[in-house]
N, C-alpha and C positions, 0 to 999 in steps of 0.2 A: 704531392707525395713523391713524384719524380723526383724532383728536385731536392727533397729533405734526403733520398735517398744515396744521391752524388754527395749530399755536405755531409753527411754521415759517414763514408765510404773515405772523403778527405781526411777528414778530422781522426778517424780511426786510424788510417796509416800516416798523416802527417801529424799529428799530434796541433795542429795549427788552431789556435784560438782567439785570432783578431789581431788585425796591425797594417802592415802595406804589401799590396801584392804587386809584382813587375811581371808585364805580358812579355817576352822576351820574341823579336821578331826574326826572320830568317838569317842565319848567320849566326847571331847576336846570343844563345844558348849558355854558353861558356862562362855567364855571371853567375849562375849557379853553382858552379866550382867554388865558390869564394863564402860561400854559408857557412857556419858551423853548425856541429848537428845535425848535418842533413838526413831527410826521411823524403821517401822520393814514395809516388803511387803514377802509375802507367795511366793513359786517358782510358785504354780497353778493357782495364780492372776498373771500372766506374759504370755502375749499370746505367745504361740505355747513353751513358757519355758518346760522342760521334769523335772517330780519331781523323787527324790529319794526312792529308796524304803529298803537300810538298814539302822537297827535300831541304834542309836544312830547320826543320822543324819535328822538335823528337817526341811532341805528344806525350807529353808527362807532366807531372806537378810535383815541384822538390820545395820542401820547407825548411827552414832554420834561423838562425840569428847571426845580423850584423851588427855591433856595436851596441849589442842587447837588444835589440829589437825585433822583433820578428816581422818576416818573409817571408812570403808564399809566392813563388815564381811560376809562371806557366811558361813552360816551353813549346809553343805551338799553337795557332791560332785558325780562327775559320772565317775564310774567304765568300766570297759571291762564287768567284768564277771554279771555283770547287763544286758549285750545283748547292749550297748552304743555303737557307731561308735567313732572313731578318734574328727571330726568336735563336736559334744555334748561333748566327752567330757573335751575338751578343751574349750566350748563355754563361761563360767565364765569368760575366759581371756580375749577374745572377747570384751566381755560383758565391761572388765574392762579398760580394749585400749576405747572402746568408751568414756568411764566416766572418762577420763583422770588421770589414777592412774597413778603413778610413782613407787612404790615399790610395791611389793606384796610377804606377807609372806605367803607360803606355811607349812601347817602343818597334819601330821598324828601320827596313833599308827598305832606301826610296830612291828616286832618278831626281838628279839637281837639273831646276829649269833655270838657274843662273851661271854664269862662268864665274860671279863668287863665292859659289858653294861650287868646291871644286872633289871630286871624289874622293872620299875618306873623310870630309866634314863629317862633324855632329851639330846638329840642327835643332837648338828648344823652338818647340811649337809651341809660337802663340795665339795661333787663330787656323780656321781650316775652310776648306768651300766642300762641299756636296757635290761631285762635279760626275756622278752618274745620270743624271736627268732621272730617277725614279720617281719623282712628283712632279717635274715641270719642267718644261722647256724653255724657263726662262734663263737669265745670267744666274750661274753663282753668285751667292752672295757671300762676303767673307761674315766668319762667327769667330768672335774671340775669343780664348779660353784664359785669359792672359791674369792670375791672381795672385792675392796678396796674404803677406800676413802667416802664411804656415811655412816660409822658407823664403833665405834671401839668394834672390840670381844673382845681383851684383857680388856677393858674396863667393856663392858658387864659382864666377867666372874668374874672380881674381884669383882662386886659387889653383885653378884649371893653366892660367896664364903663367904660377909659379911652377907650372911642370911642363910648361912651352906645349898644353894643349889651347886650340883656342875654338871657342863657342858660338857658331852663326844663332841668329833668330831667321824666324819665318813662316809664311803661310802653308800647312799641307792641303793638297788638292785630294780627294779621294777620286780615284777613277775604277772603276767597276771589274778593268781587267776580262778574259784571261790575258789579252797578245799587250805589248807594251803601247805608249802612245806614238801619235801619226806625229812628225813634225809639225804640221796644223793643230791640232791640238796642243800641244808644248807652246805656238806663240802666242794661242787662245787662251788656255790657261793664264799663261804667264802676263797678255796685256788686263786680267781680274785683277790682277796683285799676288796670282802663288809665286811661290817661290820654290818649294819640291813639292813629287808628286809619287802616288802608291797607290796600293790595292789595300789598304787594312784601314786600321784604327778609329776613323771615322764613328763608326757606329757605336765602338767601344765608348769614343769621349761621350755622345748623347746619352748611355745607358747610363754610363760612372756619373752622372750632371744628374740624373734622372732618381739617382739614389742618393741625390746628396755627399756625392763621393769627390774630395783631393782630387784632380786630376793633372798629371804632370805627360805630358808627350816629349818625345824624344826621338830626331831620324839620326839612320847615319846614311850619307849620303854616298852608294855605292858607282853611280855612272852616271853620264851624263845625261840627258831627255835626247832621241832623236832628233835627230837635226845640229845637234848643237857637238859633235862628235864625230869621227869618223867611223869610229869602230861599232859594232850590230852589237844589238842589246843583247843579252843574255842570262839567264840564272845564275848562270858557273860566275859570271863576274862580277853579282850581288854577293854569292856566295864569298869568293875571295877576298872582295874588295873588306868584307864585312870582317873577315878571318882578322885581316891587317889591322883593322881600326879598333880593335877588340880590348886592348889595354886601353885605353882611349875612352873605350864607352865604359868599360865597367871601372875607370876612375871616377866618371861624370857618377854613375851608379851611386858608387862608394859617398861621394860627398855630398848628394841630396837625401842619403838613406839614414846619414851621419844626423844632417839639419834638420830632419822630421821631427 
């Protein structure tokens, strides 16, 4: 009954009735702009909904249409090191299984554990590792997400290449967060096969898998991992670096929203 009561609460103020929803991650907001139509509803107008508390995440849900299609964007996501349980924060997906999405593009900034993803990349995730240890202390294991048939990458990239953007692939690491990682960890990680690494998404792609959901990931790649950098990690220069790359992601946005 919870839950019928949040898709209620969307569906009223968003008018949203089935299609692809974009988890939009820190920085990364500003796709929203680019809807027609827009009808927006606050997370704290959603009864018993849990709001977000870091910055660069506005904790709302704006709907409308790109290229006739509808959209339902979340601006704002729930973390572990927020103090979040499993169920919250997966509950978006939930949320989006009710509202009959079919696709749902996951998106964050993340820290590059290569010098070929160099800050300001954008990153298609095609596989990810679990790299919180919450069921075992053994190696990560990489999981693919890598599919076919509802959209061409080759596709995508070549035209990404006509506007002199260009497209890494690679592994995301999930790490539990809240402080960044150790340089030991960055070489750990990185001798598994990741390639970048964050505090999100992870759970999202299991749920969105879980319901039979499209799943499409996407980083942008805001700093470098410890150790591999001189300059000290920070929010303020996810925030920025993400600011920068913003045309960039919401072209990548524009052309896989277009191919659905």
């Amino acid at each position: 009954m919870i839950i019928k009561s949040m898709v209620d609460s969307i569906k009223n103020a968003t008018e949203f009735e089935g299609g692809t929803a974009v988890v939009l991650g820190s920085g990364l907001g500003d796709f929203s702009e680019h809807l027609e139509g827009k009808k927006t509803i606050r997370y704290k107008n959603i009864p018993n909904y849990p709001s977000t508390s870091v910055p660069g995440h506005a904790g709302e849900f704006v709907a409308g249409e790109l290229f006739e299609k509808s959209v339902l964007a979340a601006k704002g996501r729930f973390h572990y090191y927020e103090g979040f349980d499993w169920d919250t924060i997966v509950l978006p997906i939930k949320l989006f299984h009710q509202l009959k999405v079919k696709t749902v593009i996951l998106t964050n900034s993340c820290g590059s554990m290569r010098q070929s993803i160099a800050p300001g990349s954008l990153v298609w995730i095609n596989g990810y590792m679990d790299c919180t240890f919450r069921e075992s202390m053994d190696d990560p294991k990489i999981i693919s997400i890598k599919q076919k048939n509802f959209f061409s990458l080759k596709k995508i990239r070549e035209t990404l290449l006509e506007k002199n953007i260009s497209l890494k692939e690679g592994i995301y690491c999930w790490a539990s967060g809240p402080s960044y990682e150790t340089p030991a960890e960055i070489i750990y990680f990185r001798s598994l096969g990741g390639d970048v690494v964050g505090m999100s998404t992870v759970p999202e792609i299991i749920e969105a898998k879980k319901w039979g959901m499209n799943v499409i990931g996407i980083s942008c790649a805001t700093n470098f991992g410890a150790g591999l950098s001189d300059s000290p990690l920070n929010h303020e220069e996810v925030l920025e670096t993400a600011g920068k790359t913003k045309n960039n992601f919401i072209n990548l946005l524009k052309l896989i929203i277009k191919q659905l």
